[in-house]
RORODREN-429146 format. One record per residue (C-alpha): z, x, y; residue number from 1. Coordinates in nm, 4 decimals. Layout:
// RORODREN-429146
<r w="Z" u="X" v="Y" i="NUM"/>
...
***
This chain:
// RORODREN-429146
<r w="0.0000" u="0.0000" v="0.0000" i="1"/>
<r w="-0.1273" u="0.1703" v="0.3502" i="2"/>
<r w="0.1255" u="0.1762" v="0.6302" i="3"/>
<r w="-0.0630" u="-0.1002" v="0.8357" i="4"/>
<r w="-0.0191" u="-0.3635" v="0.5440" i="5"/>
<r w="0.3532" u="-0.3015" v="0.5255" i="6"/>
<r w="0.3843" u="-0.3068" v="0.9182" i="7"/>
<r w="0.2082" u="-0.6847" v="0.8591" i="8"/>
<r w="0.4124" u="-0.7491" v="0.6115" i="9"/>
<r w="0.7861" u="-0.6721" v="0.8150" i="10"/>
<r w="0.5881" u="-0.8809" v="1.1014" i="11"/>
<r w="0.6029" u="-1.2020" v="0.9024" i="12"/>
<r w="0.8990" u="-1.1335" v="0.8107" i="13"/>
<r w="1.0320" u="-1.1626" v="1.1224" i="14"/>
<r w="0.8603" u="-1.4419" v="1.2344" i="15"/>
<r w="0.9744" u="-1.6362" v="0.9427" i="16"/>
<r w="1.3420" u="-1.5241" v="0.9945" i="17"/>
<r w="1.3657" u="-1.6231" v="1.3548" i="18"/>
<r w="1.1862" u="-1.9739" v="1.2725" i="19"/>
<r w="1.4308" u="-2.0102" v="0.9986" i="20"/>
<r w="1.7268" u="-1.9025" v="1.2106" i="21"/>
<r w="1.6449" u="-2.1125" v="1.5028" i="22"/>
<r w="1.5881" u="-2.4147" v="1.3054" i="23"/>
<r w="1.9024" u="-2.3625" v="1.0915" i="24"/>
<r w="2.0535" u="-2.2987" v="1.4716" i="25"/>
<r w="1.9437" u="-2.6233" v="1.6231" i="26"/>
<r w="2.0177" u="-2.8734" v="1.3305" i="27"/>
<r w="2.3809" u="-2.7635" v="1.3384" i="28"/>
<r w="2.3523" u="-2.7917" v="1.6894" i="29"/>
<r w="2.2135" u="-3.1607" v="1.7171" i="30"/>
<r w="2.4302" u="-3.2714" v="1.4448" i="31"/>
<r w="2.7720" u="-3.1535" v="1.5727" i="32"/>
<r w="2.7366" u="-3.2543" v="1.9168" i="33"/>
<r w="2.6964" u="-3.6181" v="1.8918" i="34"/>
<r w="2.9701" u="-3.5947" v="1.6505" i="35"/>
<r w="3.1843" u="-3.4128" v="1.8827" i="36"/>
<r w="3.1132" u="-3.6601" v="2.1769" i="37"/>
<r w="3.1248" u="-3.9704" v="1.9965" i="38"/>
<r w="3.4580" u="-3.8955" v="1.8109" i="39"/>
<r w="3.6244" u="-3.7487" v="2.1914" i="40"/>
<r w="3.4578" u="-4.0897" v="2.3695" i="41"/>
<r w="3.6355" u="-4.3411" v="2.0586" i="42"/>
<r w="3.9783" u="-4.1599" v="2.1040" i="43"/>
<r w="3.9845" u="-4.1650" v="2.4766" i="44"/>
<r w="3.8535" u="-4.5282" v="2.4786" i="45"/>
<r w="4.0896" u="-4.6257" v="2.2016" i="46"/>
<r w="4.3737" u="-4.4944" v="2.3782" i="47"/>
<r w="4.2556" u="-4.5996" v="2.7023" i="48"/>
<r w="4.1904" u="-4.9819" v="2.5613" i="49"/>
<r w="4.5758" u="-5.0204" v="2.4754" i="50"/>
<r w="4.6712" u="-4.9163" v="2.8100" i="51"/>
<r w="4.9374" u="-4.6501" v="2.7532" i="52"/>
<r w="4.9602" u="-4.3965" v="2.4953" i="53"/>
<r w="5.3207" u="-4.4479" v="2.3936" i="54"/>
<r w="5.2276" u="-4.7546" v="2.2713" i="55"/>
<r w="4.9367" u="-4.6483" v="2.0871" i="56"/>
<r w="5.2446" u="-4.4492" v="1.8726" i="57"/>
<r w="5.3183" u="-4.0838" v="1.7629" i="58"/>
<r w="5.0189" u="-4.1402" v="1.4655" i="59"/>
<r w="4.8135" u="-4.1712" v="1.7907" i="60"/>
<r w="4.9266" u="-3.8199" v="1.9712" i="61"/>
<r w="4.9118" u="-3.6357" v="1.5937" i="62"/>
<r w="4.5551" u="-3.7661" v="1.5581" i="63"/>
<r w="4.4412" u="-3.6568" v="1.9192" i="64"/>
<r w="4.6289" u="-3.3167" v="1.8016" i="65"/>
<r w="4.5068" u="-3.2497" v="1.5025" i="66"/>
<r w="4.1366" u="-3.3721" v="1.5701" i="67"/>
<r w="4.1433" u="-3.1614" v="1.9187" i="68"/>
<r w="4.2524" u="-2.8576" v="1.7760" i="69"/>
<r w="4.0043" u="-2.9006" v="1.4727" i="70"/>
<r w="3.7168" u="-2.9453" v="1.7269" i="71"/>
<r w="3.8237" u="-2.6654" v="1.9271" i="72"/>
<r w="3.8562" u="-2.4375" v="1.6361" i="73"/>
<r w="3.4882" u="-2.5589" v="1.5207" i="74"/>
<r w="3.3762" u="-2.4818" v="1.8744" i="75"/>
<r w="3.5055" u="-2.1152" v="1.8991" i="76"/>
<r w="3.3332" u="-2.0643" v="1.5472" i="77"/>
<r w="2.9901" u="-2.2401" v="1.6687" i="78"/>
<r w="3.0300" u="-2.0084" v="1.9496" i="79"/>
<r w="3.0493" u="-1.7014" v="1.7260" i="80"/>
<r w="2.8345" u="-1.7836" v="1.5202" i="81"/>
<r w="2.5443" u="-1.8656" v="1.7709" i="82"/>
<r w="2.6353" u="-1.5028" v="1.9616" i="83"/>
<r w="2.5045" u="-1.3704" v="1.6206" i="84"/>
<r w="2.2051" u="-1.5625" v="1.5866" i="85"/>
<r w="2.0855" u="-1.4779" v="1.9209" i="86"/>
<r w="2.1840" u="-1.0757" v="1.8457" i="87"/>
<r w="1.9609" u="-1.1402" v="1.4913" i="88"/>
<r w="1.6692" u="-1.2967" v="1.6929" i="89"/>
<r w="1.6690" u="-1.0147" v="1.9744" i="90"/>
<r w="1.6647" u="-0.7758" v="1.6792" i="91"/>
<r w="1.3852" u="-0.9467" v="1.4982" i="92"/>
<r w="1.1510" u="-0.9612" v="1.8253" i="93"/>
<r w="1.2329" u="-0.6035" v="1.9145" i="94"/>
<r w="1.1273" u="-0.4904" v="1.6249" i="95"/>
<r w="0.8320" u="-0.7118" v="1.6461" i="96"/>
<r w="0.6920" u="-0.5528" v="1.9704" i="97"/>
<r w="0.7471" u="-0.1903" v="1.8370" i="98"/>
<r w="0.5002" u="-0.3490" v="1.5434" i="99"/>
<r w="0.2863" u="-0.4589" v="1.7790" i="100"/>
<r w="0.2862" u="-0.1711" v="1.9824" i="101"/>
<r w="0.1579" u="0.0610" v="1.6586" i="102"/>
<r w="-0.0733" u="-0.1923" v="1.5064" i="103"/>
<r w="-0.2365" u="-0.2458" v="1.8795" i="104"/>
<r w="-0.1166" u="-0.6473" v="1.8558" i="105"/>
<r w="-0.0652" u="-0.8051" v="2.2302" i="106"/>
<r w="0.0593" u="-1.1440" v="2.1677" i="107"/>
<r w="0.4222" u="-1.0759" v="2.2649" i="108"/>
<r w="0.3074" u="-0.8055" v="2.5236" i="109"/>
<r w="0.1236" u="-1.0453" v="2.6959" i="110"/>
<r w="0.3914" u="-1.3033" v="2.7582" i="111"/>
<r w="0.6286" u="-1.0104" v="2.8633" i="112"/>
<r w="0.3952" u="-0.8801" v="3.0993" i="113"/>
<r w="0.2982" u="-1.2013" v="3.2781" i="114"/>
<r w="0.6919" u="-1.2892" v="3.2451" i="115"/>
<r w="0.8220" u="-0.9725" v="3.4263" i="116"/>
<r w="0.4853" u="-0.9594" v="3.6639" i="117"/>
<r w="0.6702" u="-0.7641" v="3.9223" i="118"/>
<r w="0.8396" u="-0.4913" v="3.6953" i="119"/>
<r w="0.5223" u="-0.4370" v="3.5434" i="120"/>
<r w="0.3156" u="-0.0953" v="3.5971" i="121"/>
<r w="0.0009" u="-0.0929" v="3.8548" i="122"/>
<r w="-0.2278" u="0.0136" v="3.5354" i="123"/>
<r w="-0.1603" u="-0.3339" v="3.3766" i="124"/>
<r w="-0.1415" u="-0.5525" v="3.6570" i="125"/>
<r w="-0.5023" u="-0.4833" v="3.7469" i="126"/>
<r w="-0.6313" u="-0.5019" v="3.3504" i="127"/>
<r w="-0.4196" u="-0.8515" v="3.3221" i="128"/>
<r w="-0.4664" u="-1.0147" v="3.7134" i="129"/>
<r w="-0.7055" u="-1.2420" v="3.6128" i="130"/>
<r w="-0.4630" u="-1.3555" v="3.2951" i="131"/>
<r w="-0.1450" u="-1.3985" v="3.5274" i="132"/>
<r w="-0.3720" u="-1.5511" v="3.7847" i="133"/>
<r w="-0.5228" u="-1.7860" v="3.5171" i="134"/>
<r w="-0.1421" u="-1.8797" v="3.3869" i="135"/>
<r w="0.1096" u="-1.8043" v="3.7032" i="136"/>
<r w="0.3937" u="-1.8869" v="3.4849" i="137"/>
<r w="0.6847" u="-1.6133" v="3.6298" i="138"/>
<r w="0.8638" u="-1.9074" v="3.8355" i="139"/>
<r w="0.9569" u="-2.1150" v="3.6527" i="140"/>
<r w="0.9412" u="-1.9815" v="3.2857" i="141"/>
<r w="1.1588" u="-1.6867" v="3.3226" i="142"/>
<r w="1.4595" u="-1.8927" v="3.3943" i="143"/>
<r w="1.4707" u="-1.9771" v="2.9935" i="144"/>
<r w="1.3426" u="-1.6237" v="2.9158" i="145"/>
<r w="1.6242" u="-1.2982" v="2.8042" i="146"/>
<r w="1.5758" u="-0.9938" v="2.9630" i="147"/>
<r w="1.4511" u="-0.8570" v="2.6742" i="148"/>
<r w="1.1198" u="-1.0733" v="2.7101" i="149"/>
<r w="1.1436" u="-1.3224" v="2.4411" i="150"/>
<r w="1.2615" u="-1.7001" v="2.4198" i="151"/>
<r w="1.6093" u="-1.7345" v="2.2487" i="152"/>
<r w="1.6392" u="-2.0603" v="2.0670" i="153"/>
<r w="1.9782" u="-2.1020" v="2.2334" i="154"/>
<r w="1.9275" u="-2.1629" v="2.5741" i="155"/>
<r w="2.1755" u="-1.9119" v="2.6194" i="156"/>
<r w="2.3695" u="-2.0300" v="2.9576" i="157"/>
<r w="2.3138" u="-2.3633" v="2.8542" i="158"/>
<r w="2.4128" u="-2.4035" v="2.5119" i="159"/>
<r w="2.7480" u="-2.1625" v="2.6473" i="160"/>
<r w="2.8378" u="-2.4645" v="2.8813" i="161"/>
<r w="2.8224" u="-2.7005" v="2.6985" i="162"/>
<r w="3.0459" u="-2.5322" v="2.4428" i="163"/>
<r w="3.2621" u="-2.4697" v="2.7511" i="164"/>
<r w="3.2867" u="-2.8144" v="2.8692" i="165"/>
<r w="3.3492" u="-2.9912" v="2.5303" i="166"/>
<r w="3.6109" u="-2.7382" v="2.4918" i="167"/>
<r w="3.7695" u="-2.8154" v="2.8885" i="168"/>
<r w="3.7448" u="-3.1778" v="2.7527" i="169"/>
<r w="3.9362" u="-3.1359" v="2.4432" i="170"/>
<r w="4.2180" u="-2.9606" v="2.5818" i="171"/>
<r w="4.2134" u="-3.1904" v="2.9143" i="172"/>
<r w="4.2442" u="-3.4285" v="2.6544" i="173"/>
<r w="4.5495" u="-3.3312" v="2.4232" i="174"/>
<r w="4.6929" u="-3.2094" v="2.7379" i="175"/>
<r w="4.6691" u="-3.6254" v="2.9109" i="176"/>
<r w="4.8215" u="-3.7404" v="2.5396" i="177"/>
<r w="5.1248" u="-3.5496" v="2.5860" i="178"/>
<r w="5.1431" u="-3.5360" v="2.9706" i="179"/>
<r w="5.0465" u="-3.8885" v="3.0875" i="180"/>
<r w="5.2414" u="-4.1651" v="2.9821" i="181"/>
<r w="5.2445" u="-4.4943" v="3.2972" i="182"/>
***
């Protein structure tokens, strides 16, 4: 096997891994967050409904505990978890450009340059104008795009505040249980 087939052959295999990854990334994501949302909105509205918490009982204030906590917990390892599936996917397209690099592939190199117009050399600005002038795509695109040139399937900022604010909600909530009682 020549050097150029195996170089192919690591290329797909990256692609594949990062479309496996992200997918296995956003199913978790779309599944737990509706969860999480709908089982914080039914405790504060159940609690809310009865119009004080001591009467909804101690069972009440263990549940909001317990289930808080749990969802917290879940949240700091989702957090994790999604930290290492971005590091796996900025490996995986590194290594992808270096492969593209020695097989003379510009796919990836492409989007970069357009994406980072004004960090890019004089040389390649002239050879790719009429590209970038074809696709002007720097203002708004490179908002969603790491400084490493590639798309991560998290949204990093994003998904990181939501995590954030279901987290701020949680405790705000276990902290109103114990707290707040008209």
């Amino acid at each position: 096997m020549d050097r150029q087939h195996v170089l192919l052959r690591e290329y797909e295999t990256c692609q594949s891994k990062i479309n496996s990854i992200a997918s296995q990334y956003w199913t978790i994501f779309s599944i737990f967050l509706p969860i999480n949302t709908g089982l914080l909105v039914w405790l504060m509205s159940s609690i809310i409904s009865r119009n004080s918490i001591s009467q909804s009982g101690t069972n009440a204030r263990l549940l909001v505990i317990v289930l808080g906590l749990g969802m917290i917990l879940i949240i700091g390892f989702l957090w994790r978890y999604f930290n290492r599936v971005n590091f796996i996917i900025s490996i995986s397209y590194y290594r992808m450009l270096h492969i593209e690099v020695e097989l003379g592939m510009w796919s990836n190199r492409l989007i970069d340059i357009i994406d980072n117009w004004q960090s890019t050399s004089e040389e390649k600005r002239s050879k790719f104008a009429d590209l970038r002038n074809k696709y002007p795509r720097e203002q708004w695109w490179k908002f969603w795009r790491s400084s490493q040139g590639h798309v991560s399937p998290s949204g990093r900022g994003s998904m990181r505040s939501i995590f954030l604010v279901l987290t701020l909600l949680w405790v705000a909530f276990i902290v109103l249980v114990f707290v707040y009682d008209p």
